[in-house]
N, C-alpha and C positions, 0 to 999 in steps of 0.2 A: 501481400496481394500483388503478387509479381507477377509478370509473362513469361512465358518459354523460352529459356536462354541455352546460349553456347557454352562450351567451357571457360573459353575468353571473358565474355560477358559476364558467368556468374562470378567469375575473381576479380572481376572489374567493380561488380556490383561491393561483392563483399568489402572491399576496399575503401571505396565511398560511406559504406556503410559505418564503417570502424570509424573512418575519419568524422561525420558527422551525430555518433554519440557520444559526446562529448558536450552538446546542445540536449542532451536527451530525448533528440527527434531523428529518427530514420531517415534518409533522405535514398529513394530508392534512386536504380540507376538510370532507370527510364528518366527521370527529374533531372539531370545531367547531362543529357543528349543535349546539342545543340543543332541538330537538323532538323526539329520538331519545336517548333515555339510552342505548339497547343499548351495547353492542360492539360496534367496526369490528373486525372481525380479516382480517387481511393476510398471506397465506401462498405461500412458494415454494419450492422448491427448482431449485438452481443446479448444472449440470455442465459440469467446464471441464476441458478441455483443451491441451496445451502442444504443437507437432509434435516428432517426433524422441524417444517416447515418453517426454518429458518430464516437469514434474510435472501428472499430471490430481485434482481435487477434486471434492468431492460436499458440497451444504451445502445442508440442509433451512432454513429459519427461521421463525419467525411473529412478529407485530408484533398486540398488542393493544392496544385504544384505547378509553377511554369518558371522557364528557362527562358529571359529576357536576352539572354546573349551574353559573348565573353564571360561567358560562366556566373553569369547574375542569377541566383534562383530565391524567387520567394514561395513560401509555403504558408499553406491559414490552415487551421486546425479546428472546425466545430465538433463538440460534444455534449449529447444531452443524456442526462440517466436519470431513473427513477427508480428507490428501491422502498420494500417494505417487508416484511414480516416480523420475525421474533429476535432480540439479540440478547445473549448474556448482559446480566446488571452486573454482574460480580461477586454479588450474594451464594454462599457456599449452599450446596445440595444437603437439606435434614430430616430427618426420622416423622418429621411434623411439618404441617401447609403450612406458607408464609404466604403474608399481605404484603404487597407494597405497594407507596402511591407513585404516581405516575410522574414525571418532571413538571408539569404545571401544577400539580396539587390538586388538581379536580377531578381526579379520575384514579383508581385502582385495577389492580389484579391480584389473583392469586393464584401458588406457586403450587400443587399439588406435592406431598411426601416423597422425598426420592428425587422429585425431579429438578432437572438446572433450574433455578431460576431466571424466566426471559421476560424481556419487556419485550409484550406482546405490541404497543404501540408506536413500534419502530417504523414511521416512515421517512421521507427524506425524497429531495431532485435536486438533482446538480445539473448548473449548465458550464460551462467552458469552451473559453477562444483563446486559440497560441497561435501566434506569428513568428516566421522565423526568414532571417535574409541573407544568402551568402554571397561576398565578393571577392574575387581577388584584388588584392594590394599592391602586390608585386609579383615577380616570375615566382612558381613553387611558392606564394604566400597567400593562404585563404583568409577571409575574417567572416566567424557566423554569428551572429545577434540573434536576440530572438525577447519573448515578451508574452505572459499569460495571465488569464486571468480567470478566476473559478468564482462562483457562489453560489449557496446552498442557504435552509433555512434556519443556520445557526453558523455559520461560516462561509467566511471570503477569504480568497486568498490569490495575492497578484506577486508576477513573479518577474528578473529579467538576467539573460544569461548572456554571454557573451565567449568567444574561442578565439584560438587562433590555431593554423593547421600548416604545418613548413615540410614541404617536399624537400629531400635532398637525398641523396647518393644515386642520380640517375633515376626520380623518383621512386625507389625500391623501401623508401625510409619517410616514416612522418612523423614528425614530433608535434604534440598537439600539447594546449594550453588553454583551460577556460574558466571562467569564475559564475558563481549561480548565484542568485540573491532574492529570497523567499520572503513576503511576510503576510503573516495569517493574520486575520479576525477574527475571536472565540465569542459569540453570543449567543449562551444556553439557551433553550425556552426555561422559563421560569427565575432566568437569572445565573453569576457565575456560583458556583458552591466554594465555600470557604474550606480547604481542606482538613481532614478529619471532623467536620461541621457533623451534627446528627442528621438525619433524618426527618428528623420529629420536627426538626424547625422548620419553617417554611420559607424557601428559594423564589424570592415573587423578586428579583431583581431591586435588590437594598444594599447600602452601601455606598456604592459612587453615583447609583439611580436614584439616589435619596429615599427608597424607602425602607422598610425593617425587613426584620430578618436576618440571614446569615448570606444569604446574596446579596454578591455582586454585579456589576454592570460587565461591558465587554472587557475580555483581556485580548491581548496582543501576542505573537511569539515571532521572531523573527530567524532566519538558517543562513549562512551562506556558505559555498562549498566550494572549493579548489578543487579541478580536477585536470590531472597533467597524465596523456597519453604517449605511448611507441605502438605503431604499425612497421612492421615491417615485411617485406613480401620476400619469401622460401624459396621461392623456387619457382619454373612455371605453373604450378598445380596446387600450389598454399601459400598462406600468409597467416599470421603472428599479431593478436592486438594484446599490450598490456596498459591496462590504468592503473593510477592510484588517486585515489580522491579522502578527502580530509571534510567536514562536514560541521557545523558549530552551532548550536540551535540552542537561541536564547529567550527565557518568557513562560508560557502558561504552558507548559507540556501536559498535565493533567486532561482525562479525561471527564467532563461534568457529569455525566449521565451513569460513574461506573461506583458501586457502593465495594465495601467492607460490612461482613459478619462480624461481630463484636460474641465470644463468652466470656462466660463470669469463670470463676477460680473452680469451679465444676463441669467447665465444658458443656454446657448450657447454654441457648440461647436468651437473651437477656430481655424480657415482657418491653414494649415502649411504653417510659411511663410515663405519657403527657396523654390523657385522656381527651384533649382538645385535638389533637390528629392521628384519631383511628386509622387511619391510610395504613399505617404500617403497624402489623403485629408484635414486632420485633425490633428491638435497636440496631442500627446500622449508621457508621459511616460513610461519609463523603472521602473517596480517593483523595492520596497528595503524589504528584512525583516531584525530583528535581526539576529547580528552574532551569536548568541547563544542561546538555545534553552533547557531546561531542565523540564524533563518530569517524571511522578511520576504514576504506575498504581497499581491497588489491583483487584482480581481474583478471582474467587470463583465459583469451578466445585462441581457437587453432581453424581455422578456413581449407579443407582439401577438397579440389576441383576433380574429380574422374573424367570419363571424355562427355559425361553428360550430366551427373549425378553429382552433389553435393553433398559434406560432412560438416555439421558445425561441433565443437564439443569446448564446453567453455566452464570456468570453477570462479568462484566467488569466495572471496572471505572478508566479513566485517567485522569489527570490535567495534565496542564504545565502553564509554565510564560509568556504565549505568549496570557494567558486568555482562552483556548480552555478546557473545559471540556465533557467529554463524557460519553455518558451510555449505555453499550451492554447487553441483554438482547438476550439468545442463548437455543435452546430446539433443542433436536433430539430423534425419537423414533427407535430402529428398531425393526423390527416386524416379527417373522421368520415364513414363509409361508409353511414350509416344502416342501419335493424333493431338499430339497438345496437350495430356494431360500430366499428370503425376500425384504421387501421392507423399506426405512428410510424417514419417515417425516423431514421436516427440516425446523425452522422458527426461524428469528434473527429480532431483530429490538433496531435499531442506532439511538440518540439524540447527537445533537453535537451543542455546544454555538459558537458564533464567534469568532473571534482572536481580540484581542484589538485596532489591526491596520487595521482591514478590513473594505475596504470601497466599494464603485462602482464607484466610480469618485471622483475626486482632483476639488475644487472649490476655484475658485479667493479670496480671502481674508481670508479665514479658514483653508485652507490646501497648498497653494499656494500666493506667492507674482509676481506678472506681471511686470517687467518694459520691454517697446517697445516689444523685441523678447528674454528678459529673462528672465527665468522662473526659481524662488526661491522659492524652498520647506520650508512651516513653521510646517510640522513635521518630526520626525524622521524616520519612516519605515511606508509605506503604500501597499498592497495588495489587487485586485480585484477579484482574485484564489477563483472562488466557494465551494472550499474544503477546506478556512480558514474561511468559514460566517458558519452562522448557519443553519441548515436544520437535518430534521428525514428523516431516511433511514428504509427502510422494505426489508426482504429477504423473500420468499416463495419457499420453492424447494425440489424435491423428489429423493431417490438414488435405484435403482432395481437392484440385485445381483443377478447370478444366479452359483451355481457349476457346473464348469464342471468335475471335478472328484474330487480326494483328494487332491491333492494341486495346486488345478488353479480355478480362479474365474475371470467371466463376470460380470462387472459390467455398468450401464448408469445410470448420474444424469442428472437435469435439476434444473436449478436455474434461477430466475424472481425478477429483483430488482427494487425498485421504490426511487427513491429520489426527497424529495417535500424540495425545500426552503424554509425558512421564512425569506420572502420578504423583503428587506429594502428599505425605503422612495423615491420614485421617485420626482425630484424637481417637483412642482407646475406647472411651466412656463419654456419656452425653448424644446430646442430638443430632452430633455431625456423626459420629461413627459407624463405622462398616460405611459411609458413602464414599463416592468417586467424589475427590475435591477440585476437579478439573475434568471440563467436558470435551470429552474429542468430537473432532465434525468431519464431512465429506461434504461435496459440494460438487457439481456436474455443472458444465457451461458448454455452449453451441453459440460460434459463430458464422453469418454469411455473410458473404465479402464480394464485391462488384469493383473491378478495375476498368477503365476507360481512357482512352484519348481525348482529349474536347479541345 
C-alpha cells in the first residue's frame, strides 16, 4: 500500500524494505521519512475464499507507523479475522458414507460416498497485535525489536524478535542479524488427543485436566529462529537481498482436530466397535507427528528500478527433518500508468515434496497391529494433513493502485490460487479404491487497501 514513487525512491524503498525483513515486518519507505512526523497508517481488509465451500475468512487490519526523529520509528500492527466453513479431517475419501463426531463429542456429521471428508463445524477468530521499534545505535548501526501476540479459541501465541542491520561500503552493503522466539498454546476444544488414540474414546479434556478419557489438557510448542541477511545495492537501478534462516520448533507439533483412516488386512474400513459412541461409523485415529521440528531456508530477492516501473523476482528454498522440501519461485511487475495510478502483476509458483510420515490411511499389518478391538501402531508418527504430502501450488494475481492525493492511496488486489496434488496410491481393492486419496483446492481472495498520512 505504497504511493507513487520516483526511480530513486522505489530502490530506496526497496532497500529499507530488505533491511527490515528480517523482523518479519515491512517497514515502507514513507515510515522512514524524517520530514513528516505524522502517521503513515496502512489499512485493509482481506476476503478469502476456499472452492468447494470450503474455509472462507474476513480480516480487517491496520498498520500504524511514525517516525519520532533521528530514525526512531515505531510501528503497531492490529489484526482481527474470522473464518469458518468446511476443512479436511484427514479421514481418506471411500466407496461408502462416513459418520464422524464432532471435536466436542456432541455433535456429528456425515461424509457422503466419494466425497473428502470435511468438518463441516469449522469456525474460528483470531485477534493479533505486533509492535515493532527501530533505533540507531551507532553510525550505519540499526537495532529492530519487536513483540506479538495472537489468540484464538484453542490457541495463543506470543512472540519477540530482535535484529541488527550494519551499513558499510559507503552504504551500498548491509549485513543484517536477528533472532525470533515463538511460543504457542495448544487448547483443543474437547481436550488434547493422545496420538494414535481412537476415535471411539472420548476427548473431554483427561489426563492433566484430571478427567477420563484419552485427553489431555493444554500442550505447549515453542520455535526460535536465526536469521542472518546480505543486501547489497548493483548498481543505480538494483539491488540483491540474500537470507538464510535456521528454525527449531520444539513441543506439540501435532494437529488435534486431524484423524487417520485405519484398514483391516482387506483394505476395508474397519466398523467402530464401541456401541456406546455412535458418532463415528468407522475406526479412526488421532494424528501423531514429531515432537520436533527443524527447519533450514536460503532466499534470494533481485530489485530492478526502470525510470518509473519496478521488478521484483525472488526464489525460496526450505528443508526440514521432517523430509519436506520446497521451492518458491515469486515475480511481481509494477507498472506505473500515470495520474497516480498503476497496476502490479503478480505470479508465484510452490513445489512441495511430502513429509516422511505422510500417509492417507493406516493398514493392518504395515502401519498397524490389530488384536480384537486393539489397535497397535507399528510406526512412530503418521499424518493425513494434505499440507504435509506433496502437491504444486500456482498463484495468479493482479494489484490496482490509484492516488488520491499526496499521501493517501486506494488500492484493490485479487489473487487466484490453484493446488493440484500428487496423488498417492489408492489400495487396489476395498473401500478406498479407484478414490482420490488427496484433495486438491483453489481458493480466490480480494483485498482493499487505504493508505494515509495522519
Amino acid at each position: 500500500m505504497q504511493l507513487k514513487k520516483s526511480r530513486g525512491l522505489a530502490l530506496a524503498q526497496a532497500l529499507t524494505q530488505a533491511s527490515a525483513a528480517l523482523l518479519g515486518t515491512v517497514i515502507p519507505f514513507a515510515a522512514a521519512q524524517a520530514e513528516d512526523n505524522g502517521w503513515q497508517v496502512d489499512t485493509a481488509a482481506l476476503f478469502y475464499q476456499e472452492s468447494d465451500s470450503r474455509v472462507q475468512a474476513i480480516e480487517p487490519e491496520i498498520n500504524l507507523r511514525k517516525d519520532l526523529g533521528d530514525e526512531n520509528i515505531f510501528n503497531l500492527k492490529l489484526v482481527v479475522d474470522t473464518l469458518s466453513g468446511a476443512s479436511p479431517n484427514g479421514a481418506a475419501r471411500a466407496k461408502v458414507p462416513q459418520t464422524f463426531s464432532g471435536p466436542s463429542g456432541s455433535s456429528s456429521y456425515t461424509t457422503a460416498a466419494g466425497q473428502t471428508p470435511l468438518d463441516t463445524s469449522f469456525r474460528d477468530a483470531r485477534g493479533a497485535v505486533s509492535v515493532g521499534w527501530q533505533q540507531p545505535l551507532a553510525d550505519n548501526l540499526k537495532l529492530n525489536v519487536g513483540g506479538n501476540i495472537s489468540t484464538e479459541t484453542d490457541f495463543q501465541s506470543i512472540g519477540f524478535s530482535g535484529a541488527l542491520a550494519k551499513d558499510i561500503n559507503n552504504k551500498n552493503t548491509t549485513l543484517s542479524a536477528g533472532l525470533n522466539l515463538e511460543i504457542d498454546n495448544i487448547n483443543p476444544v474437547g481436550g488434547t488427543p493422545v496420538g494414535f488414540s481412537s476415535t471411539a474414546l472420548p476427548q473431554t479434556g483427561g489426563g492433566e485436566d484430571g478427567g477420563g478419557g484419552s485427553g489431555n489438557g493444554a500442550k505447549n510448542r515453542t520455535a526460535e529462529t536465526a536469521v542472518f541477511g546480505l543486501t547489497q545495492v548493483l548498481g543505480r537501478h538494483s539491488l540483491m537481498q540474500l537470507n538464510y534462516s535456521v528454525s527449531v520448533a520444539n513441543g506439540y507439533q501435532s494437529d488435534p482436530y486431524k484423524l487417520l483412516t485405519v484398514l483391516d488386512s482387506s483394505n476395508n474400513l474397519i466398523p467402530n466397535p464401541d456401541p456406546a459412541n455412535p458418532g463415528n461409523a468407522y475406526t479412526y485415529l488421532y494424528e501423531k507427528r514429531p515432537d520436533k521440528r527443524t527447519k533450514q531456508s536460503i532466499f534470494a530477492e533481485w530489485k530492478y528500478a526502470f525510470s518509473e516501473d519496478v521488478l521484483d523476482l525472488s526464489y525460496r528454498y526450505t528443508t526440514d527433518d521432517w523430509g519436506i522440501h520446497t521451492n518458491t519461485l515469486e515475480g511481481k511487475y509494477r507498472l506505473e500508468l500515470g495520474h497516480d495510478m498503476y497496476i502490479e502483476p503478480h505470479v508465484r509458483h510452490y513445489t512441495q515434496t511430502e513429509a516422511s510420515f505422510y500417509t492417507p490411511y493406516l493398514l493392518q499389518g504395515r502401519d498397524v497391529a490389530i488384536n480384537g478391538g486393539t489397535i497397535t501402531p507399528l510406526v512412530s508418527d503418521a499424518s493425513a494433513d494434505p499440507r504435509l504430502g506433496a502437491f504444486d501450488g500456482n498463484t495468479f494475481g493482479l494489484k490496482f493502485g490509484i492516488g488520491l492525493g499526496p499521501d493517501s492511496e486506494l488500492n484493490f488486489r485479487v489473487e487466484k490460487y490453484d493446488q493440484k496434488m500428487k496423488q498417492p496410491d489408492a489400495p487396489a481393492t476395498g473401500d478406498l479404491a479407484g478414490q482420490k486419496m488427496a484433495p486438491d483446492m483453489s481458493a480466490m481472495w480480494v483485498q482493499v487497501g487505504y493508505s494515509f498520512r495522519w
